[in-house]
Backbone as XML, in Angstrom:
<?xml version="1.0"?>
<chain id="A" units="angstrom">
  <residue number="1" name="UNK">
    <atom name="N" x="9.127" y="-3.484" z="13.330"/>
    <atom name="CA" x="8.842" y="-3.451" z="14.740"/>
    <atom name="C" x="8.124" y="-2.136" z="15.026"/>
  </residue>
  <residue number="2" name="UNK">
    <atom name="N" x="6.991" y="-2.330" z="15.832"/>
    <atom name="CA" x="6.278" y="-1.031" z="16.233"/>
    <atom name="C" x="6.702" y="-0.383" z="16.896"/>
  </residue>
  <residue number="3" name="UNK">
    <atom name="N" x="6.541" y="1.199" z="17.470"/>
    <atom name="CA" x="7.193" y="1.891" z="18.317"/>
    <atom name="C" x="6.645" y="1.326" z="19.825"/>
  </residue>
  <residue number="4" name="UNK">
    <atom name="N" x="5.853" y="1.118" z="20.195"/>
    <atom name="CA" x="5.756" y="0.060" z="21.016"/>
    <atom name="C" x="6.355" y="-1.113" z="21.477"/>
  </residue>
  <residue number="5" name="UNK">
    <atom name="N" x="6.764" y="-1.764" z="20.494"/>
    <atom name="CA" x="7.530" y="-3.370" z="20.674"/>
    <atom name="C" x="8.750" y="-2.612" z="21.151"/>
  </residue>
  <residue number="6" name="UNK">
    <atom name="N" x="9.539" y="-1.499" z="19.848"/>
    <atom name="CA" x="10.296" y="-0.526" z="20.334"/>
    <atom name="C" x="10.858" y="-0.392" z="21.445"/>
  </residue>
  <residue number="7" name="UNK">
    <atom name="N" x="9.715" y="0.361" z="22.263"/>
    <atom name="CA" x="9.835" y="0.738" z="23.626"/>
    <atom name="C" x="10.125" y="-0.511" z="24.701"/>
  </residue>
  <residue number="8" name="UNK">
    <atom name="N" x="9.166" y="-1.418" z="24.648"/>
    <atom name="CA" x="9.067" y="-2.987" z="25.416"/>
    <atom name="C" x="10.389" y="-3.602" z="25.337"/>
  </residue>
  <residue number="9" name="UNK">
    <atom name="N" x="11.091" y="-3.627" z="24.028"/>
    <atom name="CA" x="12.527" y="-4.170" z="24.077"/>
    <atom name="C" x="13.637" y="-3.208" z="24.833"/>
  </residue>
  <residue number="10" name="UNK">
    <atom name="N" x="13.735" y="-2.188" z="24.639"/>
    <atom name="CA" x="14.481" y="-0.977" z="25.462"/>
    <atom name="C" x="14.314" y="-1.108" z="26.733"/>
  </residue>
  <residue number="11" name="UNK">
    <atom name="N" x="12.882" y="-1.212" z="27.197"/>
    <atom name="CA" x="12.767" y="-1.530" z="28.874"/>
    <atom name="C" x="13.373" y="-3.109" z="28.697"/>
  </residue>
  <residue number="12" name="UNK">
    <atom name="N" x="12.695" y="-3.933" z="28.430"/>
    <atom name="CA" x="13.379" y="-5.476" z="28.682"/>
    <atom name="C" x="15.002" y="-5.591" z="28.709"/>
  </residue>
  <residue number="13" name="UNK">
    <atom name="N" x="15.384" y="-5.049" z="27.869"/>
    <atom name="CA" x="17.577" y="-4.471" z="28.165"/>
    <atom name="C" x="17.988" y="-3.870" z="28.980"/>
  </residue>
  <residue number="14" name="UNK">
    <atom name="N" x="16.990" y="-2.800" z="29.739"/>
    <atom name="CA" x="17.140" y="-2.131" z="30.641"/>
    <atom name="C" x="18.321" y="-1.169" z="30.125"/>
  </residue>
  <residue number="15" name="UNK">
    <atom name="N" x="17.502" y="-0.523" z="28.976"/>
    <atom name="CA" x="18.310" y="0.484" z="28.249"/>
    <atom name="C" x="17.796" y="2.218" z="28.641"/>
  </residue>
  <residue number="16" name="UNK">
    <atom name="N" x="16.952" y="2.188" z="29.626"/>
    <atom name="CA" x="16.395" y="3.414" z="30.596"/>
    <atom name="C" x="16.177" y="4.777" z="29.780"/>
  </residue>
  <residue number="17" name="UNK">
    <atom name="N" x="16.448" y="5.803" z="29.625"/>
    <atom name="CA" x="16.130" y="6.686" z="28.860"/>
    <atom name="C" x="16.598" y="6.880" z="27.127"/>
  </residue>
  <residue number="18" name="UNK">
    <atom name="N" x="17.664" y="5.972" z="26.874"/>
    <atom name="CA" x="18.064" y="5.934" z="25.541"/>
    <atom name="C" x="16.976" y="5.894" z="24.764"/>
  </residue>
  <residue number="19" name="UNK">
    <atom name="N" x="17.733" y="6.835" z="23.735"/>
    <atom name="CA" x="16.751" y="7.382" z="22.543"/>
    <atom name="C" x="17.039" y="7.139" z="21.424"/>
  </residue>
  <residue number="20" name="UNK">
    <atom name="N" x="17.218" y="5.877" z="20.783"/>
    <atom name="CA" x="17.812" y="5.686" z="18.898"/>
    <atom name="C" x="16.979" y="6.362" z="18.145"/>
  </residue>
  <residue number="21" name="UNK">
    <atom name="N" x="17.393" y="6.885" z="17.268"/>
    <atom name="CA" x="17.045" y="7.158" z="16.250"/>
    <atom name="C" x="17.127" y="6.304" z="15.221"/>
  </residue>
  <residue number="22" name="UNK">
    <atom name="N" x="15.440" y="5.588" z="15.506"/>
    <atom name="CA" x="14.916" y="4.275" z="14.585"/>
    <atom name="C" x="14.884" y="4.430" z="13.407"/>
  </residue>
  <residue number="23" name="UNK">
    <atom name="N" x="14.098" y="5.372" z="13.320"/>
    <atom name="CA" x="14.219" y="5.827" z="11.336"/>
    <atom name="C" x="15.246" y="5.839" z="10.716"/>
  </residue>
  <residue number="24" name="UNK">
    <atom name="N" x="16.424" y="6.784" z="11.506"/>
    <atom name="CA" x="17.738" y="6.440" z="10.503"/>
    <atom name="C" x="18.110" y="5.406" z="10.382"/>
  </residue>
  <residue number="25" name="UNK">
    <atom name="N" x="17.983" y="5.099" z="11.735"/>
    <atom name="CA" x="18.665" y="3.232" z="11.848"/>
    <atom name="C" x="18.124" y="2.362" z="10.547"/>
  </residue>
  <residue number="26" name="UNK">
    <atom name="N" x="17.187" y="2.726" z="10.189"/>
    <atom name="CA" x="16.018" y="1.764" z="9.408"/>
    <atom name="C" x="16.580" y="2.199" z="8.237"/>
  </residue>
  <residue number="27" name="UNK">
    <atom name="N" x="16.459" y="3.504" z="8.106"/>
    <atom name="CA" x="16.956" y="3.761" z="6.784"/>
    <atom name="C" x="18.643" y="3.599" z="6.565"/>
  </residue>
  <residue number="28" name="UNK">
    <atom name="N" x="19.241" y="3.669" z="7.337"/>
    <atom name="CA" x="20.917" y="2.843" z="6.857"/>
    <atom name="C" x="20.551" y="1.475" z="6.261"/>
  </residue>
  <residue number="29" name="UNK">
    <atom name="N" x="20.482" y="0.860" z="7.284"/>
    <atom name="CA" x="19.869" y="-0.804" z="7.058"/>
    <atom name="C" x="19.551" y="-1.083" z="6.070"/>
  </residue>
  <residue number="30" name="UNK">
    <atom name="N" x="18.718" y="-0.623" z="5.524"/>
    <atom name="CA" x="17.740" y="-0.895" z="4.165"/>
    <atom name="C" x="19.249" y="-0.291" z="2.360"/>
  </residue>
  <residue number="31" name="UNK">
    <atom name="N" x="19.590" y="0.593" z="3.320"/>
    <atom name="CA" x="20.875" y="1.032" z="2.136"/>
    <atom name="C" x="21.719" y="0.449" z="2.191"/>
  </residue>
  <residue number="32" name="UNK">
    <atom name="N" x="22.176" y="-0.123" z="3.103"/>
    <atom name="CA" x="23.360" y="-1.199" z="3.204"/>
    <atom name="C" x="22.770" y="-2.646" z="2.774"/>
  </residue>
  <residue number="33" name="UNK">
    <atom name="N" x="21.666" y="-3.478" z="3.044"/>
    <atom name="CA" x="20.663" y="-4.182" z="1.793"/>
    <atom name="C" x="20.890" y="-4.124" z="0.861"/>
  </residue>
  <residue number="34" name="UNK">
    <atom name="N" x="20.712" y="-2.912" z="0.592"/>
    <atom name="CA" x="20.236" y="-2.120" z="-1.179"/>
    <atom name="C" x="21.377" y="-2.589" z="-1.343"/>
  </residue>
  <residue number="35" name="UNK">
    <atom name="N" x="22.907" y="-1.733" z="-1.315"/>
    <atom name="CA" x="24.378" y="-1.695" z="-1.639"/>
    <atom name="C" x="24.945" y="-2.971" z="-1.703"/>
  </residue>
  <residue number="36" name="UNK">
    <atom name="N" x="25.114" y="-4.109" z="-0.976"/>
    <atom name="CA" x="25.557" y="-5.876" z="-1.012"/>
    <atom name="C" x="24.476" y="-6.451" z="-2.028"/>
  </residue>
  <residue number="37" name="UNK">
    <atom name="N" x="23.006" y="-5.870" z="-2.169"/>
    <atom name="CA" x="22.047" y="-6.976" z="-2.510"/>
    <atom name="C" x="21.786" y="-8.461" z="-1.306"/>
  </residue>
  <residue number="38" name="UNK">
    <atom name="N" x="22.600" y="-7.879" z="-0.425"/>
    <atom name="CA" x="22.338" y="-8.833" z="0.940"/>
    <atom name="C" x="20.917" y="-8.452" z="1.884"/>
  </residue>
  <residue number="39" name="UNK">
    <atom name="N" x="20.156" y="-8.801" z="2.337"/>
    <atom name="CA" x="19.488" y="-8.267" z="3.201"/>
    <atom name="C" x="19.948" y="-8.822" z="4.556"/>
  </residue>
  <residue number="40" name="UNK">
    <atom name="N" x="20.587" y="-9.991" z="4.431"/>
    <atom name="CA" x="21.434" y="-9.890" z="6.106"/>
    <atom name="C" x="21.782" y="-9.064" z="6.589"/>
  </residue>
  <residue number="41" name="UNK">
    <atom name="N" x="22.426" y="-8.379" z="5.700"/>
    <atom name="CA" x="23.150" y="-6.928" z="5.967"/>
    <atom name="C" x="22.526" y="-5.539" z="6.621"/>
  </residue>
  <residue number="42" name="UNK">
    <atom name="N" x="21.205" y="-5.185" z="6.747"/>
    <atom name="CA" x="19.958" y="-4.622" z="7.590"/>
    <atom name="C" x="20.817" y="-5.223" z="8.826"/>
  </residue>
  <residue number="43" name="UNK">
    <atom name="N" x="20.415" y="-6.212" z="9.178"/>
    <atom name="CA" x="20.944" y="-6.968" z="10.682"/>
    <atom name="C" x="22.162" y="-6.300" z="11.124"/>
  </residue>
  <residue number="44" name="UNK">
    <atom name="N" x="22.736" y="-6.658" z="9.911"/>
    <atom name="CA" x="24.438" y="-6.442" z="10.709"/>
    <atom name="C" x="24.473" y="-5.396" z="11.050"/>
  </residue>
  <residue number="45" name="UNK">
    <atom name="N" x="24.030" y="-4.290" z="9.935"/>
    <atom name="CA" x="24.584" y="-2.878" z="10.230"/>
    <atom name="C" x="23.995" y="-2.259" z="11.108"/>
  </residue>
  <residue number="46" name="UNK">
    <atom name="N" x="22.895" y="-3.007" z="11.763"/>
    <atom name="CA" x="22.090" y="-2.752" z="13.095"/>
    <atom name="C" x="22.493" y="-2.827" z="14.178"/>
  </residue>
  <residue number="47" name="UNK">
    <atom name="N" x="23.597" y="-4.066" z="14.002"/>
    <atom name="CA" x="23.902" y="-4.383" z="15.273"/>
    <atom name="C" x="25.321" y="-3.919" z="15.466"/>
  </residue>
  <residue number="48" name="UNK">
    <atom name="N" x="26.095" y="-3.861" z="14.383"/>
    <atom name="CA" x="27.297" y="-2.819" z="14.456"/>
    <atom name="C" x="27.261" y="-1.290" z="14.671"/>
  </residue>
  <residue number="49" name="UNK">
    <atom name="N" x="25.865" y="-0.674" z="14.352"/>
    <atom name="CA" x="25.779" y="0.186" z="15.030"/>
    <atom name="C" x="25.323" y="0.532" z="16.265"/>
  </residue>
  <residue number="50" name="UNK">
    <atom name="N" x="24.934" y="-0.138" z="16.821"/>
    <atom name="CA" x="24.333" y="-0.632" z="18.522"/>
    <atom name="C" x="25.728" y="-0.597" z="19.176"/>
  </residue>
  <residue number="51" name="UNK">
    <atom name="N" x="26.726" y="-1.895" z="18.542"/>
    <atom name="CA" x="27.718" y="-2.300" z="19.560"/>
    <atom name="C" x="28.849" y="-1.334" z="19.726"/>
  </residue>
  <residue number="52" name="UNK">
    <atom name="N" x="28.792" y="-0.024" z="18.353"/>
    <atom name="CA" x="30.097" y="0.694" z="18.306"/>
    <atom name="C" x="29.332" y="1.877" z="19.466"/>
  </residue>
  <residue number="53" name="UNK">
    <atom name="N" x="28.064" y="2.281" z="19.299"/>
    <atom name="CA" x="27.932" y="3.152" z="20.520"/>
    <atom name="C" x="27.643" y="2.631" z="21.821"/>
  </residue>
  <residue number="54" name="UNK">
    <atom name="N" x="27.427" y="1.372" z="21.875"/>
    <atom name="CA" x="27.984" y="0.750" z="23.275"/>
    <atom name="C" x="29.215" y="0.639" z="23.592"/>
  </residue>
  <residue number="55" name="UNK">
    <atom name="N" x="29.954" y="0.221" z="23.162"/>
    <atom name="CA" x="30.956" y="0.629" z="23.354"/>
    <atom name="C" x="31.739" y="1.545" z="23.927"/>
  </residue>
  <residue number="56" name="UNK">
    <atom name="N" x="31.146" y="2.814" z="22.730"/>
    <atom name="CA" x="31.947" y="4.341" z="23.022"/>
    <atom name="C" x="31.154" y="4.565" z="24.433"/>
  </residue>
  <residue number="57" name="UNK">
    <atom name="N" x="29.935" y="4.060" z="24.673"/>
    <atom name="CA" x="29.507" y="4.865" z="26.284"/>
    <atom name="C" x="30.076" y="4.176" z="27.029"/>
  </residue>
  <residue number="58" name="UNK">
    <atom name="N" x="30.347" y="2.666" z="27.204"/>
    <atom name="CA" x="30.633" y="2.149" z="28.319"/>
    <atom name="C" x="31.726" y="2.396" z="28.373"/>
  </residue>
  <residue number="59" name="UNK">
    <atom name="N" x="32.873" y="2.699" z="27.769"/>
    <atom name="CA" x="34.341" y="2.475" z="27.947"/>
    <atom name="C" x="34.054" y="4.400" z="28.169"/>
  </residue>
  <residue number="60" name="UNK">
    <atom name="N" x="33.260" y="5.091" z="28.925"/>
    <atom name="CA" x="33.585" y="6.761" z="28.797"/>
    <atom name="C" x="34.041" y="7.646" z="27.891"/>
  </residue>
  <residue number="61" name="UNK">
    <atom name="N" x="34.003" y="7.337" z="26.630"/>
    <atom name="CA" x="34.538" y="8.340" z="25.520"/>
    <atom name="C" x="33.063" y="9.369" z="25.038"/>
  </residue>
  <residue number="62" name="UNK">
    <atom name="N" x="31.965" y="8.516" z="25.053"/>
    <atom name="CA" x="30.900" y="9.578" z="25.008"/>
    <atom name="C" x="29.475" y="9.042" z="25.828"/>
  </residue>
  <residue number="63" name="UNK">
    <atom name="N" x="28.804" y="9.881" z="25.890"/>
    <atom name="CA" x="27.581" y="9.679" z="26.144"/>
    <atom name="C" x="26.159" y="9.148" z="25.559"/>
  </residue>
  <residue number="64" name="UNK">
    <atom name="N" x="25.488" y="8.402" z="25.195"/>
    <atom name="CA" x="24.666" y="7.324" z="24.681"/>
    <atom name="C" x="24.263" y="8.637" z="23.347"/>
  </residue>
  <residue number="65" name="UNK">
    <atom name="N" x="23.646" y="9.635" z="23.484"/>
    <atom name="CA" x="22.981" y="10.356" z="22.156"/>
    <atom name="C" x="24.378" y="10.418" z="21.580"/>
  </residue>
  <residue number="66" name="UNK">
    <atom name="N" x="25.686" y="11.142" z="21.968"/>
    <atom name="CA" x="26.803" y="11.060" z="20.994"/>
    <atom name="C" x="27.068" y="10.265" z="20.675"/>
  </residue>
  <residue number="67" name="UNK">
    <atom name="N" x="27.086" y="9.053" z="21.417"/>
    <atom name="CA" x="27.980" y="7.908" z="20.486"/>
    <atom name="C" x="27.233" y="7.273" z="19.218"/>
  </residue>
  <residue number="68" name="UNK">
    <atom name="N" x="25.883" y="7.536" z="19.883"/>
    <atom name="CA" x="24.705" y="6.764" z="19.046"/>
    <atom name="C" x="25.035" y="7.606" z="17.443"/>
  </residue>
  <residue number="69" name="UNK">
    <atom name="N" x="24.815" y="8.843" z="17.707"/>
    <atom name="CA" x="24.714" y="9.561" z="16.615"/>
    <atom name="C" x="26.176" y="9.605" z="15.647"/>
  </residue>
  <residue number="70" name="UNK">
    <atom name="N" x="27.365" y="9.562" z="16.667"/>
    <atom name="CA" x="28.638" y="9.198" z="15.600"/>
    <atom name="C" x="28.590" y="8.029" z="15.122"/>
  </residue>
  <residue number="71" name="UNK">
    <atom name="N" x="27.810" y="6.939" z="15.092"/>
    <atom name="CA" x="28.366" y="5.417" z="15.061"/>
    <atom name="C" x="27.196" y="5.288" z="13.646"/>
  </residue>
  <residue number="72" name="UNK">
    <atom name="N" x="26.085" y="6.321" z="13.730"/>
    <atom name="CA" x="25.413" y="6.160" z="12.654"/>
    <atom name="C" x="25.820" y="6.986" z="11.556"/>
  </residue>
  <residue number="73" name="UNK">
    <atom name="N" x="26.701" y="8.425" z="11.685"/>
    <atom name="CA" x="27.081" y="9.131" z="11.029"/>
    <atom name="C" x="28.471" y="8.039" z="10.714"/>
  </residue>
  <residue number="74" name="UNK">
    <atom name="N" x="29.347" y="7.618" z="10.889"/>
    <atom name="CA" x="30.429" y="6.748" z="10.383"/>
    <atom name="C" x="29.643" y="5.750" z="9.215"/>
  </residue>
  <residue number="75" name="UNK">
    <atom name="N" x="28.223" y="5.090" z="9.776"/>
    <atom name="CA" x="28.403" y="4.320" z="9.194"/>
    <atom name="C" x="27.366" y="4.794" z="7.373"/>
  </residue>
  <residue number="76" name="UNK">
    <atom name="N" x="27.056" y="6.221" z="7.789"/>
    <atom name="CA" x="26.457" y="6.821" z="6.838"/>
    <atom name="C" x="27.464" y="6.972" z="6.006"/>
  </residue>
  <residue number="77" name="UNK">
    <atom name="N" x="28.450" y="7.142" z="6.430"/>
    <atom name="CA" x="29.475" y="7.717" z="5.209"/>
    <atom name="C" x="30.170" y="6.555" z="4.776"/>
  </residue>
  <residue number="78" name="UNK">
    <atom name="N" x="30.285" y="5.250" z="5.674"/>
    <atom name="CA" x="31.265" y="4.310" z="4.906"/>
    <atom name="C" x="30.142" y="3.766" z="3.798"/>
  </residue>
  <residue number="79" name="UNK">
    <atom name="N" x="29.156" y="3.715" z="3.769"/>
    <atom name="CA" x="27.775" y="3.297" z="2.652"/>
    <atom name="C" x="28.125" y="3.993" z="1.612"/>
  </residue>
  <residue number="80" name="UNK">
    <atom name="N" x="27.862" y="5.873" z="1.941"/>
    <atom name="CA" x="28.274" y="6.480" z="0.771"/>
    <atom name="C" x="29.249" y="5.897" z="-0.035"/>
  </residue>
  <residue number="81" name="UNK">
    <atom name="N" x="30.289" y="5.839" z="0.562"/>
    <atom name="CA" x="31.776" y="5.669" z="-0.234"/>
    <atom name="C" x="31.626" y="4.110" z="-1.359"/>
  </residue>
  <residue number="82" name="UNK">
    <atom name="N" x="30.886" y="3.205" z="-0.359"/>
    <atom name="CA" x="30.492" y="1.982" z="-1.284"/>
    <atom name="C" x="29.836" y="1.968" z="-2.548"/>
  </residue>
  <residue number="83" name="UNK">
    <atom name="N" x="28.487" y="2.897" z="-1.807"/>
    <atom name="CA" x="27.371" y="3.393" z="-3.103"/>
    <atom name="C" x="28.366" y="3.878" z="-4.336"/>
  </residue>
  <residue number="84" name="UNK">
    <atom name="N" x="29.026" y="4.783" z="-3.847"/>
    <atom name="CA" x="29.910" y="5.620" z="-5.156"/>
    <atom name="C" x="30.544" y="4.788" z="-5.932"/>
  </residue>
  <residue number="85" name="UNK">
    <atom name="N" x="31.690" y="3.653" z="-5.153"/>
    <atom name="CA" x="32.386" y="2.793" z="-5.784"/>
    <atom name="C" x="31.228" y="1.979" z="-6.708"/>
  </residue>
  <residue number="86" name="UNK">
    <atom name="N" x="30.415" y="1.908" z="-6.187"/>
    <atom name="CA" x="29.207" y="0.727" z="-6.910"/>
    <atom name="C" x="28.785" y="1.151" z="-8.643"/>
  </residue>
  <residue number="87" name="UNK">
    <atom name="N" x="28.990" y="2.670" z="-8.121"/>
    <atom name="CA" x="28.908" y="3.410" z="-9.270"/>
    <atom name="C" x="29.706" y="3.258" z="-10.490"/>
  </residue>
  <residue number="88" name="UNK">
    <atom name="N" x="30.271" y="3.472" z="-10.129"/>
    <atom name="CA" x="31.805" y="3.688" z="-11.034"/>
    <atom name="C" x="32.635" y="2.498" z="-11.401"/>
  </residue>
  <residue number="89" name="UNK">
    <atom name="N" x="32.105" y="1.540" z="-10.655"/>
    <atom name="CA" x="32.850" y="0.119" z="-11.040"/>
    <atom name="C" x="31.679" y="-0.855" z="-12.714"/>
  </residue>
  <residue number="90" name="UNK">
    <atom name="N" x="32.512" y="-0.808" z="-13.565"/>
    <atom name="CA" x="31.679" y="-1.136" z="-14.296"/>
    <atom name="C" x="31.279" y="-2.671" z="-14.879"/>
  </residue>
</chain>
């Protein structure tokens, strides 16, 4: 998706100044792919990371850049931990 289409879907949700950070997003996605050999899995972890910082803003625990950024940092590290096991499992 272009940074354009990007933008067009954000206004169409009426998601107003929110700012994802697409690249990481893109790049989890693609590692969580990599890690199952699923590529469904891009999707999911897209949208589990969308819904856990919706979440955290709407229910008041944080604000759209924090939640955004913990929900991608959680899900950076539960990958790691997989990747590793992936490792080591022979």
């Amino acid at each position: 998706m272009s940074q354009t289409q990007t933008a067009e879907l954000m206004a169409a949700l009426e998601l107003g100044d929110a700012t994802p950070d697409i690249a990481r997003l893109a790049r989890i996605a693609r590692i969580a792919a990599a890690t199952s050999g699923n590529d469904d899995d891009a999707a999911a972890t897209a949208f589990i990371a969308g819904y856990a910082a919706g979440l955290a803003e709407g229910t008041g625990q944080a604000g759209f850049d924090r939640a955004h950024h913990a929900s991608l940092r959680g899900i950076e590290q539960f990958l790691a931990r997989a990747v590793t096991a992936n490792r080591t499992t022979p």
